[in-house]
BAKEVEX-876274 format. One record per residue (C-alpha): residue number from 1; y, x, z. Coordinates in nm, 2 decimals. Each point is the difference from the previous one (the first is absolute). Layout:
BEGIN
<atom><i>NUM</i><Y>Y</Y><X>X</X><Z>Z</Z></atom>
...
% end
This chain:
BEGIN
<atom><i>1</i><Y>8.44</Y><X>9.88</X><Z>12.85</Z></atom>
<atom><i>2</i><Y>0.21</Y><X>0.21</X><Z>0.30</Z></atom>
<atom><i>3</i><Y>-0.27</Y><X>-0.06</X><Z>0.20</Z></atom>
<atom><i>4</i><Y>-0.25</Y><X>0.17</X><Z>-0.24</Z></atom>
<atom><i>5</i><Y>0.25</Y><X>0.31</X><Z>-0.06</Z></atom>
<atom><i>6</i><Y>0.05</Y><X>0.05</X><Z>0.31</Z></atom>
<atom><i>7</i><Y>-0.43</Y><X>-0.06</X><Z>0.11</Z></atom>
<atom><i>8</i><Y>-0.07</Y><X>0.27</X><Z>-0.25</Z></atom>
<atom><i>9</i><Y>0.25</Y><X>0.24</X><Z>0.09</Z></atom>
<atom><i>10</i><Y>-0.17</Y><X>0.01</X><Z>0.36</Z></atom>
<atom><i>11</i><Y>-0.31</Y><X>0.05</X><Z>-0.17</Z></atom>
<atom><i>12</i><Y>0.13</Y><X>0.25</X><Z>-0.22</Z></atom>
<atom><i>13</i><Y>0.16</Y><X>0.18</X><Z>0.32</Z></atom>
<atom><i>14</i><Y>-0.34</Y><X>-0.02</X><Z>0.24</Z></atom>
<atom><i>15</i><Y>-0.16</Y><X>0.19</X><Z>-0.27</Z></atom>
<atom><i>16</i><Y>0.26</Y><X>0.27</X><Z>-0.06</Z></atom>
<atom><i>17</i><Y>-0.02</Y><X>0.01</X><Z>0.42</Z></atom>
<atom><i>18</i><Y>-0.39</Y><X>0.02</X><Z>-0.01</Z></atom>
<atom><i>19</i><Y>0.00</Y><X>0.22</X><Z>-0.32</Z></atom>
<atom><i>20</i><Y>0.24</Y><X>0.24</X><Z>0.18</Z></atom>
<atom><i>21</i><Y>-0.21</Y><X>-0.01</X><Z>0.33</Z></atom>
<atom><i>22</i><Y>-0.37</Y><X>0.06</X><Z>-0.24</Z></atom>
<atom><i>23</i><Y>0.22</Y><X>0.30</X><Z>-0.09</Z></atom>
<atom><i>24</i><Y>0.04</Y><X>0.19</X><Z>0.30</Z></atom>
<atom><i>25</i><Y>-0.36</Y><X>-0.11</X><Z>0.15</Z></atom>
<atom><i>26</i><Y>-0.08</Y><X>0.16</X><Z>-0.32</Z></atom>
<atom><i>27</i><Y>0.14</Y><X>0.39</X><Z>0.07</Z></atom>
<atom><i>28</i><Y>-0.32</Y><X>0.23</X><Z>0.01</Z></atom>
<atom><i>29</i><Y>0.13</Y><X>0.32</X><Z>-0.15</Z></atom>
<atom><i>30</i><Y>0.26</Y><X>0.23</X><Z>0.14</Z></atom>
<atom><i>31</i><Y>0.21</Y><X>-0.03</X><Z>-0.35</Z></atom>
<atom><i>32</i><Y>0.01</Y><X>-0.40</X><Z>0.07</Z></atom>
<atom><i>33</i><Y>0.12</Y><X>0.06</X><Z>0.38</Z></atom>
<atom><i>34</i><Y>0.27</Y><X>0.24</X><Z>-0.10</Z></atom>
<atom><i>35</i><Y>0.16</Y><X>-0.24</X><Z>-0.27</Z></atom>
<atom><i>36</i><Y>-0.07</Y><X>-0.27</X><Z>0.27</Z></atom>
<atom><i>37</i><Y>0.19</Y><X>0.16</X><Z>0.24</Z></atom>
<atom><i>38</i><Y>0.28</Y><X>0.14</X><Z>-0.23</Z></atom>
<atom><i>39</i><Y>0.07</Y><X>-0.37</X><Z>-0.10</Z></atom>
<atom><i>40</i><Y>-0.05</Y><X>-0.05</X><Z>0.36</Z></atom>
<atom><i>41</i><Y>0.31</Y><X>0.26</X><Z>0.09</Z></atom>
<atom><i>42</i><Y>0.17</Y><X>-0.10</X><Z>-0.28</Z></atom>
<atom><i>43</i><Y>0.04</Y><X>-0.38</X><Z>0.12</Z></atom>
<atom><i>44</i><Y>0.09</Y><X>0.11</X><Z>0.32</Z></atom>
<atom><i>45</i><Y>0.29</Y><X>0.21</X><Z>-0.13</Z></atom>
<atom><i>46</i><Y>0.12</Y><X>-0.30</X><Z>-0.19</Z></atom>
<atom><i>47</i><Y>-0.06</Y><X>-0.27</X><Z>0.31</Z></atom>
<atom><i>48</i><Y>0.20</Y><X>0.29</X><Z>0.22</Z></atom>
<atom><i>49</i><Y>0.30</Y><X>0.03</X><Z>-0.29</Z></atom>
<atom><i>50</i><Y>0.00</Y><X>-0.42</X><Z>0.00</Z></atom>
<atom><i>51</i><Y>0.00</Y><X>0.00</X><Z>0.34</Z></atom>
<atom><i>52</i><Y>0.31</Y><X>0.24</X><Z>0.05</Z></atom>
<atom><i>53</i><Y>0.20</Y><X>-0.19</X><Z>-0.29</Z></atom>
<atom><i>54</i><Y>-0.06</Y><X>-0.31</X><Z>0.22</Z></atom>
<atom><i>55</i><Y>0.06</Y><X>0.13</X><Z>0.26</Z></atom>
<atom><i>56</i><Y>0.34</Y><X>0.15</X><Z>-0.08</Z></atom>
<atom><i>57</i><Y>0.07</Y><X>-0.41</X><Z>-0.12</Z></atom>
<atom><i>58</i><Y>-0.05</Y><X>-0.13</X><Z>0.30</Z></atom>
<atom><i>59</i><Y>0.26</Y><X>0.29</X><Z>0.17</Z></atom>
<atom><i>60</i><Y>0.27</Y><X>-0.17</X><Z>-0.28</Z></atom>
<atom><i>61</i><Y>-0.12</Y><X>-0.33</X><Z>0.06</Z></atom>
<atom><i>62</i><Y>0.08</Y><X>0.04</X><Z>0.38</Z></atom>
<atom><i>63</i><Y>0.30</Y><X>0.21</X><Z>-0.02</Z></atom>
<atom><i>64</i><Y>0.12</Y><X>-0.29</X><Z>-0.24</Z></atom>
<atom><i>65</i><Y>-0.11</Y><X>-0.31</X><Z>0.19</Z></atom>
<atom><i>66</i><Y>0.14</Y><X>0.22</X><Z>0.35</Z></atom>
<atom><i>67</i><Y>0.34</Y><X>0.04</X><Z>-0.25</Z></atom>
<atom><i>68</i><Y>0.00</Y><X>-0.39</X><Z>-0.07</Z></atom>
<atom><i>69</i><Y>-0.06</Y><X>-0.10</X><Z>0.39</Z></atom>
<atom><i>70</i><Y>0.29</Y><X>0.22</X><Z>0.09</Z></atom>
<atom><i>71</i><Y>0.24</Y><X>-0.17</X><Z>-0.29</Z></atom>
<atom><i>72</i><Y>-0.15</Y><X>-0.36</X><Z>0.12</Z></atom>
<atom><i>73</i><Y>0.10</Y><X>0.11</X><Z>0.32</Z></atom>
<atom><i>74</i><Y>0.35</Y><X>0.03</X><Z>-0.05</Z></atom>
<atom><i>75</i><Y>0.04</Y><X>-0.22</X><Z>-0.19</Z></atom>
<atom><i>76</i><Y>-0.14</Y><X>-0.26</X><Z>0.29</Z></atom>
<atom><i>77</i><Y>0.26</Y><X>0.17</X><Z>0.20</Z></atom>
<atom><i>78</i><Y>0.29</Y><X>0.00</X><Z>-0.26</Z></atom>
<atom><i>79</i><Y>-0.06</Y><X>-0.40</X><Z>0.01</Z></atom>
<atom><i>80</i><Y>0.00</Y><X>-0.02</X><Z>0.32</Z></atom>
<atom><i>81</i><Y>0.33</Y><X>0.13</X><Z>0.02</Z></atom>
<atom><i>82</i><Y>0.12</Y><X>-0.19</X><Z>-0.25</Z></atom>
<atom><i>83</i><Y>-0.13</Y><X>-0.33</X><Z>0.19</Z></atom>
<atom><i>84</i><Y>0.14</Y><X>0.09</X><Z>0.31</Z></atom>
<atom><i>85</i><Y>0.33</Y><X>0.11</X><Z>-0.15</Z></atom>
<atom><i>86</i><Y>-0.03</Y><X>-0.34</X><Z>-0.20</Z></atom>
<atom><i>87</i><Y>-0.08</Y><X>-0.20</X><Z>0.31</Z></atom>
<atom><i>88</i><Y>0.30</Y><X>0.17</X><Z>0.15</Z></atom>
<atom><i>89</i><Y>0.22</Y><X>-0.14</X><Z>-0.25</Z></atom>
<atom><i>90</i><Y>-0.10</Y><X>-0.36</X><Z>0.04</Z></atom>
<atom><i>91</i><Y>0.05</Y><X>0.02</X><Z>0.39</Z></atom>
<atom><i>92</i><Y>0.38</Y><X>0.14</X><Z>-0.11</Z></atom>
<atom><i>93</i><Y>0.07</Y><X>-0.28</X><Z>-0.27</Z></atom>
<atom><i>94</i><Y>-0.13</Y><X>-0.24</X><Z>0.29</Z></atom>
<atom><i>95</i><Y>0.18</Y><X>0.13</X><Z>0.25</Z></atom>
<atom><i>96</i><Y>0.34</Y><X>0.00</X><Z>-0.29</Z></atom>
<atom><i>97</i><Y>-0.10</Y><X>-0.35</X><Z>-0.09</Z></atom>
<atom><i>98</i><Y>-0.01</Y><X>-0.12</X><Z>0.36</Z></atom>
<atom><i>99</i><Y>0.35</Y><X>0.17</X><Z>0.07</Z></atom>
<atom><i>100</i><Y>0.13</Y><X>-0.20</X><Z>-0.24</Z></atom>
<atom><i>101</i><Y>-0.16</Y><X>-0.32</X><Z>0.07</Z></atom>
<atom><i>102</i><Y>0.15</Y><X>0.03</X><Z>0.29</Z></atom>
<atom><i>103</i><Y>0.36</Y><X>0.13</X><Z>-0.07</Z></atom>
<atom><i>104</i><Y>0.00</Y><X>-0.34</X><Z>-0.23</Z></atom>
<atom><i>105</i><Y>-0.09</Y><X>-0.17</X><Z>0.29</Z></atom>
<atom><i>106</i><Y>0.28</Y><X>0.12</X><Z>0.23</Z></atom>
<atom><i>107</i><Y>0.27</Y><X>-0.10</X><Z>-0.27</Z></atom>
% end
């Protein structure tokens, strides 16, 4: 049954594509080519204003990611401060551990 919707709905669009086509083979009169190519302008206006909106999205879109990289960023750094200030305080409780493993050992 999908499979059936979705057969006819290519049909249905091949023959809105081919109608549309038959219709500007069709222009013969001055009248037709001027409505033709007001439509014409008139899609091209819109495709230009699409264009800029999407264009101005993809400006955001890569000011935010560039935003996000920098946060990730330090955020790799902050951790890797906190590791090495971590690792730093294992070596000293080692270190304080050993001291008095071996202060025990000298009584």
């Amino acid at each position: 049954s999908a499979q059936i919707a979705d057969l006819q709905q290519k049909l249905l669009d091949a023959d809105n594509g081919d109608r549309a086509k038959q219709r500007w083979d069709s222009i013969a009169t001055i009248l037709e080519a001027k409505c033709a190519l007001k439509y014409l302008l008139g899609e091209l206006v819109s495709s230009k204003v699409q264009e800029s909106k999407l264009q101005s999205n993809l400006e955001q879109s890569q000011a935010s990611c560039s935003d996000v990289q920098k946060m990730l960023m330090e955020e790799r750094n902050h951790i890797a401060e906190l590791e090495a200030e971590f690792q730093n305080q294992i070596l000293v409780q080692e270190q304080q551990h050993q001291e008095k493993v071996n202060h025990s050992s000298w009584k």
